[in-house]
BATI-140777 format. One line per 10 residues: number of its first residue (from 1); their letters; for each residue x, y, z of N, C-alpha, C. Coordinates in steps of 0.2 Angstrom, whole numbers, plus 5000, padded with zeros to 4 digits. Example, Ala and Ser with C-alpha at 12.3 -4.5 7.8 and 13.67 -1.06 7.14 Angstrom:
! residues 2
1> as> 5066/4972/5039/5062/4978/5039/5066/4984/5039; 5064/4989/5035/5068/4995/5036/5064/5000/5039
END
This chain:
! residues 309
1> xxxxxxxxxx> 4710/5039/3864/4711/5034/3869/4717/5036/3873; 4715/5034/3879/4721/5035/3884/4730/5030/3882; 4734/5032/3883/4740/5032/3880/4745/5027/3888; 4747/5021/3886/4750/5020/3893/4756/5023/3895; 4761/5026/3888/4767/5030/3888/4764/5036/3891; 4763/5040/3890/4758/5045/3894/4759/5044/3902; 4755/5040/3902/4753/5036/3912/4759/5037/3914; 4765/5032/3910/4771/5032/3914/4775/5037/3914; 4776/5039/3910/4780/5047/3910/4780/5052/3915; 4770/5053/3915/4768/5055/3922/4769/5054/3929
11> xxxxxxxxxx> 4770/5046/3928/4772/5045/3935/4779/5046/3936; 4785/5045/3931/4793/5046/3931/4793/5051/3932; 4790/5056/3930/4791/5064/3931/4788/5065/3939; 4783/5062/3941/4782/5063/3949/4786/5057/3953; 4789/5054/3952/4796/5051/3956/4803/5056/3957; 4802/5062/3950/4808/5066/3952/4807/5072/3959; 4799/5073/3961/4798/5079/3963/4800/5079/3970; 4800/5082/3974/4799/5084/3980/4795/5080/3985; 4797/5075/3988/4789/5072/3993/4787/5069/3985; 4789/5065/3984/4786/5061/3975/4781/5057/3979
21> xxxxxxxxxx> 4781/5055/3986/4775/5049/3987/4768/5052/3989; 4769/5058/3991/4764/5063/3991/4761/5065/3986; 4764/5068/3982/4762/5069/3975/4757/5066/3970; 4760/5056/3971/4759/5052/3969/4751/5050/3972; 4752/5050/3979/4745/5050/3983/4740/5052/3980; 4741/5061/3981/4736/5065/3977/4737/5066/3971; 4739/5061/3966/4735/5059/3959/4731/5053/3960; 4732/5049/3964/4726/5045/3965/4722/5044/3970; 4724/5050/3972/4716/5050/3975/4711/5055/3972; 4717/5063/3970/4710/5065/3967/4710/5064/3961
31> xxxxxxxxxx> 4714/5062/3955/4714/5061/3947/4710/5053/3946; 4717/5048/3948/4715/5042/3944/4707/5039/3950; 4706/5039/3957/4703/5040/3961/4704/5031/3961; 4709/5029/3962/4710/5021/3963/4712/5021/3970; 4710/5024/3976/4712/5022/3981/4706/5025/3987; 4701/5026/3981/4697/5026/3984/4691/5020/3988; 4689/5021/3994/4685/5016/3999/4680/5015/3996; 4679/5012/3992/4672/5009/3988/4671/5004/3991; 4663/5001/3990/4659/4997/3992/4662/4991/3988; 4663/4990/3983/4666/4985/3978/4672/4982/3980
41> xxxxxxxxxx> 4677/4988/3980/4684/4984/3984/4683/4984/3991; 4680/4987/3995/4679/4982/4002/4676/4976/4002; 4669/4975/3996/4670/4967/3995/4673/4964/3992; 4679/4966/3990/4682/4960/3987/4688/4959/3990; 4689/4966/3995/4695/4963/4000/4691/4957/4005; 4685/4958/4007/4683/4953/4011/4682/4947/4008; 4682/4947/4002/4679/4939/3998/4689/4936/3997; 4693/4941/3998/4700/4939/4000/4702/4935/4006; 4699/4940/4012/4700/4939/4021/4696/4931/4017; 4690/4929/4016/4686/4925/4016/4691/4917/4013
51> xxxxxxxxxx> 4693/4920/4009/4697/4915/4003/4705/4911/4009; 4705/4917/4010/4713/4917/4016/4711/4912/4020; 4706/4913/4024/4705/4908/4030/4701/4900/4028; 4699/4900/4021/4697/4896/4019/4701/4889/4017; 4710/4892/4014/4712/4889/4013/4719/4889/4019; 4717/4891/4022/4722/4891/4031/4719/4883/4033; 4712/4884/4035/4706/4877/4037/4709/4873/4032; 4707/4874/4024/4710/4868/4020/4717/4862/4021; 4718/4867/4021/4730/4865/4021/4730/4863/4027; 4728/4870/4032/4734/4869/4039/4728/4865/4046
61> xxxxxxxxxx> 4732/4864/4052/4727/4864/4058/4727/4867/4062; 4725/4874/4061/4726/4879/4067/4720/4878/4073; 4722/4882/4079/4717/4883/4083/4711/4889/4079; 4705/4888/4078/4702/4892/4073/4701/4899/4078; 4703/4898/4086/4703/4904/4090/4710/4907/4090; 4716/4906/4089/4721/4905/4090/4727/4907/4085; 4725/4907/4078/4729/4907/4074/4734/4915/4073; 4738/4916/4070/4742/4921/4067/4745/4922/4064; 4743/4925/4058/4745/4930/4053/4749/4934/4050; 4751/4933/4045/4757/4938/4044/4754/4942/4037
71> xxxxxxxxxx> 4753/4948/4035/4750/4951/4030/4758/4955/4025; 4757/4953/4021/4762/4956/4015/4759/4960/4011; 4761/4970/4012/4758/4975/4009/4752/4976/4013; 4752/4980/4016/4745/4983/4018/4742/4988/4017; 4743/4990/4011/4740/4996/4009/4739/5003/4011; 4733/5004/4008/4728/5009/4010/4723/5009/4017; 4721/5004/4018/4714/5003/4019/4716/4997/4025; 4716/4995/4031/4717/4987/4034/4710/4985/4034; 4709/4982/4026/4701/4978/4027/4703/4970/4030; 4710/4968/4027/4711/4961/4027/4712/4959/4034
81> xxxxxxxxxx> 4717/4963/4037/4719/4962/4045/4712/4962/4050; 4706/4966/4048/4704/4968/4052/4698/4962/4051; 4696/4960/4045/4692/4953/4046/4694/4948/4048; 4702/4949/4048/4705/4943/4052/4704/4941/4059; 4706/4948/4058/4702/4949/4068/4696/4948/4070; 4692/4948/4067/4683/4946/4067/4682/4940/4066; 4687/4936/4064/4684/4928/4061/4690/4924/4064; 4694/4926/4071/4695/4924/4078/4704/4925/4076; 4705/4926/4073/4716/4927/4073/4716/4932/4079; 4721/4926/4084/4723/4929/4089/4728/4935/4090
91> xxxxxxxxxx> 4731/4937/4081/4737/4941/4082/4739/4942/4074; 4738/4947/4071/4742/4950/4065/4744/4953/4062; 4751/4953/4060/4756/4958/4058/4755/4960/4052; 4753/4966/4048/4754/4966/4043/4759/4971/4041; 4763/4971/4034/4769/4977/4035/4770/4978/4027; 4773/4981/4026/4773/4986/4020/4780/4989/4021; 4782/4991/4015/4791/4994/4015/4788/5002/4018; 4782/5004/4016/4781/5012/4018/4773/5013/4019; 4770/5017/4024/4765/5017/4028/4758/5021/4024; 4755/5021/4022/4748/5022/4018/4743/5023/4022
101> xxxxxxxxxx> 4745/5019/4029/4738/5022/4034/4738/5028/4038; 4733/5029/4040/4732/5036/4044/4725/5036/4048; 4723/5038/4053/4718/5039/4057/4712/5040/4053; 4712/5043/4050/4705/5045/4046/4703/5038/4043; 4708/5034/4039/4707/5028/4033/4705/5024/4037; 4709/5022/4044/4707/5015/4050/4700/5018/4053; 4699/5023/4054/4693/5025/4056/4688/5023/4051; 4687/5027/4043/4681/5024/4039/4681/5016/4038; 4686/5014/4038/4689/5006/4037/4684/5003/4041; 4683/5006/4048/4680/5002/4055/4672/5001/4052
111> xxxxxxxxxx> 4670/5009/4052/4663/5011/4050/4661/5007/4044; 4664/5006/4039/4661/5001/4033/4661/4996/4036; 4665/4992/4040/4663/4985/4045/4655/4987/4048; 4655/4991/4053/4649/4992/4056/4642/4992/4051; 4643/4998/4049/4637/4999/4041/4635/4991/4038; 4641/4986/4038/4639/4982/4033/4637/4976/4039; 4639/4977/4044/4636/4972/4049/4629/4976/4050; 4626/4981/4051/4620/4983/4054/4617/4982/4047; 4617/4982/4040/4613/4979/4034/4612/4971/4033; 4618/4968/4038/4616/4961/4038/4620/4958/4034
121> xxxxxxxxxx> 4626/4962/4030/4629/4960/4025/4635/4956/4025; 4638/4960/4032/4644/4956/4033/4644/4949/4035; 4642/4945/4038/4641/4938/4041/4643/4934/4035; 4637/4937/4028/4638/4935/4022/4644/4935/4017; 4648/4939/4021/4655/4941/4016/4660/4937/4019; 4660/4937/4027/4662/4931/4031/4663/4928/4036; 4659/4922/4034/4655/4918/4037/4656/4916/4042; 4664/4914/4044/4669/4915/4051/4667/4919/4057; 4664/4923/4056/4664/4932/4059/4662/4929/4066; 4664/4930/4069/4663/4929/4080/4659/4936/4082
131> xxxxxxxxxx> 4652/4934/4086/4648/4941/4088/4653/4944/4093; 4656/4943/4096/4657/4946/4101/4665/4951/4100; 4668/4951/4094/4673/4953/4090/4671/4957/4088; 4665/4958/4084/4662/4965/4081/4662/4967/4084; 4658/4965/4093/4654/4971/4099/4661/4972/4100; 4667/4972/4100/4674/4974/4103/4674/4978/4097; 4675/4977/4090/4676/4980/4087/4671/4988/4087; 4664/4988/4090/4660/4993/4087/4665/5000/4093; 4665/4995/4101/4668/4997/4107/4673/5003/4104; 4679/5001/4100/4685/5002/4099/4681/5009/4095
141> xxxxxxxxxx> 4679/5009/4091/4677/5012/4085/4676/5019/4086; 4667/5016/4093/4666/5024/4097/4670/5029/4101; 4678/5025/4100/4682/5029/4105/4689/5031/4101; 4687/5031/4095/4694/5030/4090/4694/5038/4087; 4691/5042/4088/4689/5047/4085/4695/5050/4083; 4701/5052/4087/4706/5057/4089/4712/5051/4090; 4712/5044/4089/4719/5041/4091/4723/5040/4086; 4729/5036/4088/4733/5036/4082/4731/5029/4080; 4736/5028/4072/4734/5021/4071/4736/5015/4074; 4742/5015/4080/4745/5009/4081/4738/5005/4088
151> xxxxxxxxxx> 4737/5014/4090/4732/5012/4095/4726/5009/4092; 4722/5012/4088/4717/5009/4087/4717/5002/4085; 4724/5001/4081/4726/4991/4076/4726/4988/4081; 4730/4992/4087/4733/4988/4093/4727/4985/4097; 4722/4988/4099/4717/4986/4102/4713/4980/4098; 4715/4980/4092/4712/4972/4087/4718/4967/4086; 4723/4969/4088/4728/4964/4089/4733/4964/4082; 4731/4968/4081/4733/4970/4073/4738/4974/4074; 4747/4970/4069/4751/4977/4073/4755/4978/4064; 4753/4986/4063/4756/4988/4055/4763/4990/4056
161> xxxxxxxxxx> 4767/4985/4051/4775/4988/4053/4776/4989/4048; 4780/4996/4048/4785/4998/4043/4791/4997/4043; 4792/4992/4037/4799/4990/4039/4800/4981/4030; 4806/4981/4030/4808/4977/4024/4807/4970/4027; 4803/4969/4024/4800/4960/4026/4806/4952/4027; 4810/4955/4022/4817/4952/4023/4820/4952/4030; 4818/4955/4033/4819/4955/4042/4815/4958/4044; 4809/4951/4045/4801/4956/4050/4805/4957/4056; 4808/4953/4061/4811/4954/4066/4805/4950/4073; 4801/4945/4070/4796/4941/4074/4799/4935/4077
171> xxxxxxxxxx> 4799/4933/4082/4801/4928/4083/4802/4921/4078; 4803/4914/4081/4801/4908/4077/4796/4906/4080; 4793/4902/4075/4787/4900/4075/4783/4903/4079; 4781/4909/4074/4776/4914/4077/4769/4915/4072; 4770/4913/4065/4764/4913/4061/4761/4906/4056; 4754/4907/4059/4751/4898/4055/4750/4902/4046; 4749/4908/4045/4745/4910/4038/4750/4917/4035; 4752/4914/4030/4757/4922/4023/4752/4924/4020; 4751/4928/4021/4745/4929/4015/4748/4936/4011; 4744/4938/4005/4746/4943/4001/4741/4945/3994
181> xxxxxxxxxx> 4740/4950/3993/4736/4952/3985/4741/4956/3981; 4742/4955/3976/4743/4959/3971/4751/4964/3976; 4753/4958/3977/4760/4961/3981/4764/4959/3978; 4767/4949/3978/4773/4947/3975/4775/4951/3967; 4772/4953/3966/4774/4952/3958/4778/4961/3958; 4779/4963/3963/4782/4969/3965/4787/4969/3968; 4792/4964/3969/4795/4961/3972/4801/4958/3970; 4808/4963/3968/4813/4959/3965/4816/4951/3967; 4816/4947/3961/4817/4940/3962/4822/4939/3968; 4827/4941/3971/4833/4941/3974/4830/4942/3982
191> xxxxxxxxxx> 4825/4948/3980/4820/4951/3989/4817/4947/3989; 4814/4942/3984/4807/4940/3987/4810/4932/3991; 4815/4930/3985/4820/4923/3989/4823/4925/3997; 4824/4930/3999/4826/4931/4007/4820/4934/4010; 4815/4936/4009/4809/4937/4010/4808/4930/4013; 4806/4923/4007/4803/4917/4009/4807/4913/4014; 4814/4913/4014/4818/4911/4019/4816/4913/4026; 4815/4920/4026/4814/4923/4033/4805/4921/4035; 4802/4921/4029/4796/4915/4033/4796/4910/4034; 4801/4906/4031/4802/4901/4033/4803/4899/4042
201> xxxxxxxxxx> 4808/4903/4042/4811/4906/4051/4805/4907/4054; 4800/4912/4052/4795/4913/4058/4790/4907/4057; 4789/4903/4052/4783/4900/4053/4783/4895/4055; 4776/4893/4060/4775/4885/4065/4775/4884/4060; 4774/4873/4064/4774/4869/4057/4766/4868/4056; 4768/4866/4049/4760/4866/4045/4759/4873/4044; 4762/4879/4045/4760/4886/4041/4759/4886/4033; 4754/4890/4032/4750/4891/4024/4753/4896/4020; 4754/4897/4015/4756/4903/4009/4748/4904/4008; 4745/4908/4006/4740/4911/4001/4740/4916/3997
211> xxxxxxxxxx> 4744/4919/3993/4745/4922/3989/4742/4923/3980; 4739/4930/3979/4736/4929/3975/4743/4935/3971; 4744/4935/3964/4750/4936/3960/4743/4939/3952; 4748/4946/3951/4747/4947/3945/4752/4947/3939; 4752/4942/3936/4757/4941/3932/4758/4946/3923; 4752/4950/3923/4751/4955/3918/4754/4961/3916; 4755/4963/3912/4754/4971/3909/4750/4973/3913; 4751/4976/3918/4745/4984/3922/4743/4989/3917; 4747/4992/3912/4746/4994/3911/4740/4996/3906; 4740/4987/3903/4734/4986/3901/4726/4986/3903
221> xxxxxxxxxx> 4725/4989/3909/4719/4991/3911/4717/5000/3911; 4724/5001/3909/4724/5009/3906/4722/5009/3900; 4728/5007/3895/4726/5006/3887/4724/5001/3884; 4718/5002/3881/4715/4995/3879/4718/4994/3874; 4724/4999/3871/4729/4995/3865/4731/4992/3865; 4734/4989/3871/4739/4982/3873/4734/4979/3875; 4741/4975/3876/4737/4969/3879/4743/4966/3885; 4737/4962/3891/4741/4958/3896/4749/4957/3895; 4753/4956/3889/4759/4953/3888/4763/4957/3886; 4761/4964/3885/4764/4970/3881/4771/4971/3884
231> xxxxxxxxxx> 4775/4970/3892/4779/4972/3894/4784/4964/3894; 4783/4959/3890/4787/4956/3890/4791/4957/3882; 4789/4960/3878/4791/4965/3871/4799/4966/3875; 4799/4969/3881/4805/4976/3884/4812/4973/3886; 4818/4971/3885/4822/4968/3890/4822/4974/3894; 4825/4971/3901/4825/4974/3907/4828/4980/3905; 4834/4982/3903/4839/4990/3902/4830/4995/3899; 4828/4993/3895/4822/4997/3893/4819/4997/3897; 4814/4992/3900/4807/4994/3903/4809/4997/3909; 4816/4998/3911/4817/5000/3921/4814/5007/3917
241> xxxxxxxxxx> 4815/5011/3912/4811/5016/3909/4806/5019/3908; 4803/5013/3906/4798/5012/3902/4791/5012/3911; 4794/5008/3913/4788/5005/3920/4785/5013/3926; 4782/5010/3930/4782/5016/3934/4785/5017/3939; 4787/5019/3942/4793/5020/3948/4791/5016/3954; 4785/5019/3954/4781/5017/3962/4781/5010/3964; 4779/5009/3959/4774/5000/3959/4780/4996/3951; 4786/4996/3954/4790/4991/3949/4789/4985/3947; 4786/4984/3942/4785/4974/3942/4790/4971/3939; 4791/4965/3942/4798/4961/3943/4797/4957/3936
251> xxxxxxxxxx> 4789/4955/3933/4790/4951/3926/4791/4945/3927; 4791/4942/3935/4792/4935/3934/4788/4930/3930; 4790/4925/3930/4782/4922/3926/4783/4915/3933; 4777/4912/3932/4776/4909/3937/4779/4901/3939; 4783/4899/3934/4789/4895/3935/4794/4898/3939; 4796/4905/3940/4800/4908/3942/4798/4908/3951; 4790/4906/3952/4789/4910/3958/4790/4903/3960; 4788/4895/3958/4787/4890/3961/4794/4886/3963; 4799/4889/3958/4807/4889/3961/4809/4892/3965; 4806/4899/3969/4807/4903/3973/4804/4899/3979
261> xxxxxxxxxx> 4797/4899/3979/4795/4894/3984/4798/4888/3987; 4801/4885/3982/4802/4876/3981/4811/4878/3985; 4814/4883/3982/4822/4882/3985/4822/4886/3994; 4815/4889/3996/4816/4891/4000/4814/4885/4005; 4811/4879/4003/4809/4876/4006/4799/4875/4008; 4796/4877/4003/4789/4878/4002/4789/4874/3997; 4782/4871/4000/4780/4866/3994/4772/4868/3993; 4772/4871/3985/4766/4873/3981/4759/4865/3982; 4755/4868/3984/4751/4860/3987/4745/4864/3981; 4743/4870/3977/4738/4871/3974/4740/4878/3968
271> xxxxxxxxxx> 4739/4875/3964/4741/4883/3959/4734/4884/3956; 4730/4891/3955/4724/4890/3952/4727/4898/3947; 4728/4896/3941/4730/4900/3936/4726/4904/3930; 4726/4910/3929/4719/4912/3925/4727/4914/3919; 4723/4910/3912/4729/4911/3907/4725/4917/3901; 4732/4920/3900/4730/4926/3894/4727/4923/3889; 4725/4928/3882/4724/4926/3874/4729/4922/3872; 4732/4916/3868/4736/4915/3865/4738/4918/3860; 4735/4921/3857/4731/4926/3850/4737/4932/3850; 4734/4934/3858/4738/4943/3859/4747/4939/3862
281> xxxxxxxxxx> 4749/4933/3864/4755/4933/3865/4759/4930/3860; 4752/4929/3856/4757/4927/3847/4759/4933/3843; 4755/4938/3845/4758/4944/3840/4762/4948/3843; 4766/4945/3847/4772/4951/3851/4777/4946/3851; 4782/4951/3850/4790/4949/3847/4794/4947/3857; 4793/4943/3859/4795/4944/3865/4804/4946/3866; 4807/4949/3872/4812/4951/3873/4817/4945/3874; 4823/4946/3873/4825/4936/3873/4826/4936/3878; 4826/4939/3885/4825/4936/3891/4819/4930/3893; 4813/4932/3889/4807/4929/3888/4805/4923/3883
291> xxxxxxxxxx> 4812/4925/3878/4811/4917/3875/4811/4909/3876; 4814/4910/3883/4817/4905/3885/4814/4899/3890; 4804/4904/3888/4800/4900/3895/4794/4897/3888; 4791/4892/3894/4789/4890/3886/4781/4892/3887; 4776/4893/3880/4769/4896/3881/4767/4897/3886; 4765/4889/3890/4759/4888/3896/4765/4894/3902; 4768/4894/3903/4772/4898/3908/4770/4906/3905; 4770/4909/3901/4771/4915/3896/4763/4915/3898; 4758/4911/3896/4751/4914/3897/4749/4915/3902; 4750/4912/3908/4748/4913/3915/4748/4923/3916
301> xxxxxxxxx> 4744/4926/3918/4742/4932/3917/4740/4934/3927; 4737/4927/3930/4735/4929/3934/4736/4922/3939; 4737/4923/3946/4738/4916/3949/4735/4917/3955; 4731/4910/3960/4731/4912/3967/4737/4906/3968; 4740/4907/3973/4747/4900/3974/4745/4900/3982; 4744/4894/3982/4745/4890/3990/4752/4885/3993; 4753/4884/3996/4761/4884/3998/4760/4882/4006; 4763/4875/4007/4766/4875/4014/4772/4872/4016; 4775/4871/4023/4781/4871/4025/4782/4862/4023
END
C-alpha cells in the first residue's frame, strides 16, 4: 500500500530542484495523472459553475445579464470562468498566485464545451446557458488555434491574473460573486483575513461568497491508512515538514474561517457541512493547538460556506 510519507518526501525533494513547478507539473501529469481533462472533473467543475450561479440568484439581486465575477485559484483548466460566461457574467477575473494556463489547456477546455453542447449535454450541466454565447464561444474557438491565452479569455470577457489576491487591484464595487474550490484551505490565516478585506473593497452591495473548503487530511485519499484527521496529530513546527510544499494547508477548522469571514465584515447566511468518522477522530492523539476546538468543529472534514456583504 501506497505510503503518504513517501508522497511527501517526493514532493519535498521536488521543491529543492531546479524549475521545482515544472518538475511538479510533469509528475502530475505523467505519474499521478490528476491534472488530467477528464470527462468526470469537467462535470463536476460544471455542477460547481452550476451550484455558484445558483446560490448568486439565491442570496444576491443581480442583473442575470450583467453580473461579475471574481474566481479564487484558477487552475489548470478555465472550466468555471468559461460557464460563467455562457450563463450570461458580463465580466470575470479569475487569479491565482502562479499561472497553469497555456494555449493548448484554453483550447481543449473550449472543445469539451463544444462536444458537450453538440451531445446535447451541456444545457443539462447548465441550465442558465444563453444560445447565443455558445455561438460566440464556438466563433472564438475556430480562430484560437495559434493565440495566446489572454487573447482567447479576453474575447469571453474572462481576464486570468497573476498576481496576490490581497491586492487584485480592481476597482470598488466591481464584483456581485467570490467564488472558489478547494482553494481557501490553502491559504494562511493572516492572507486569507486581507484577502477578505480586500473583497470587501471590490464588492457591490449585496455581493455573494461561495466557497466550497476542504477541511481534511489530503493525504488521506493516497493512504487508506489514515484517515481525514491524520494531520491534526502534527503541531505546526512538525507538519511545515511533514506537508507538501506546493499545496500547504493552513488546518483551519471551520470556526476559524466563520471568524475570518465575520471580522472582515461577511455575514455567513448558509454553512452546508459534510462531518468525518467520530471513531477515526477519537483514535488520534490530537496536537494541543487542536485541543482547544471542540468535536462538532474538529469533525467538519468538508464545507460549501455562503457569505454576504
Amino acid at each position: 500500500m501506497p505510503h503518504w510519507l513517501i508522497k511527501s518526501a517526493v514532493q519535498r525533494t521536488i521543491s529543492f530542484l531546479p524549475r521545482s513547478h515544472w518538475w511538479n507539473e510533469l509528475l502530475q501529469r505523467k505519474i499521478t495523472k490528476s491534472i488530467e481533462l477528464t470527462e468526470a472533473r469537467f462535470e463536476q467543475r460544471l455542477g460547481d459553475a452550476r451550484l455558484h450561479l445558483d446560490r448568486l440568484f439565491e442570496f444576491g439581486a443581480p442583473d442575470p445579464r450583467r453580473f461579475s465575477v471574481l474566481e479564487l485559484g484558477t487552475g489548470w483548466f478555465p472550466i468555471i470562468p468559461i460557464a460563467l460566461y455562457l450563463c450570461g457574467a458580463a465580466e470575470i477575473w479569475t487569479i491565482d498566485i502562479v499561472s497553469h494556463l497555456n494555449p493548448q489547456r484554453v483550447r481543449a477546455t473550449l472543445e469539451l464545451f463544444i462536444k458537450y453542447a453538440e451531445r446535447g449535454l451541456l444545457q443539462k450541466c447548465i441550465p442558465r446557458l444563453l444560445p447565443e454565447r455558445l455561438a460566440k464561444l464556438k466563433e472564438i474557438c475556430a480562430s484560437a488555434v495559434a493565440e495566446n491565452v489572454d487573447s482567447i479569455l479576453g474575447a469571453l470577457d474572462i481576464h486570468a491574473l497573476v498576481r496576490d489576491a490581497q491586492h487584485t487591484g480592481l476597482s470598488q464595487e466591481a464584483i456581485d460573486l467570490f467564488i472558489s474550490s478547494s482553494v481557501l484551505e490553502y491559504i494562511p490565516k493572516g492572507v486569507l483575513a486581507n484577502m477578505l478585506a480586500e473583497f470587501k473593497r471590490i464588492a457591490r452591495s449585496g455581493a455573494v461568497h461561495n466557497h466550497f473548503i476542504n477541511l481534511g487530511d489530503e493525504y488521506a485519499h493516497f493512504d487508506r491508512s489514515i484517515t481525514r484527521f491524520n494531520f491534526l496529530k502534527y503541531p505546526d513546527w512538525q507538519w511545515k515538514f511533514l506537508d507538501a510544499p506546493f499545496t500547504r494547508k493552513s488546518r483551519l477548522r471551520i470556526s476559524e474561517y466563520r471568524e475570518l469571514f465575520a471580522r472582515a465584515g461577511w455575514k455567513i447566511v448558509r454553512e452546508e457541512n459534510i462531518d468525518g468518522s467520530a471513531q477515526d477522530l477519537e483514535r488520534i492523539k490530537l496536537a494541543p493547538q487542536f485541543q482547544k476546538f471542540s468535536k462538532e468543529d474538529l469533525l467538519v472534514i468538508k464545507s460549501w460556506l455562503i457569505a454576504k456583504g
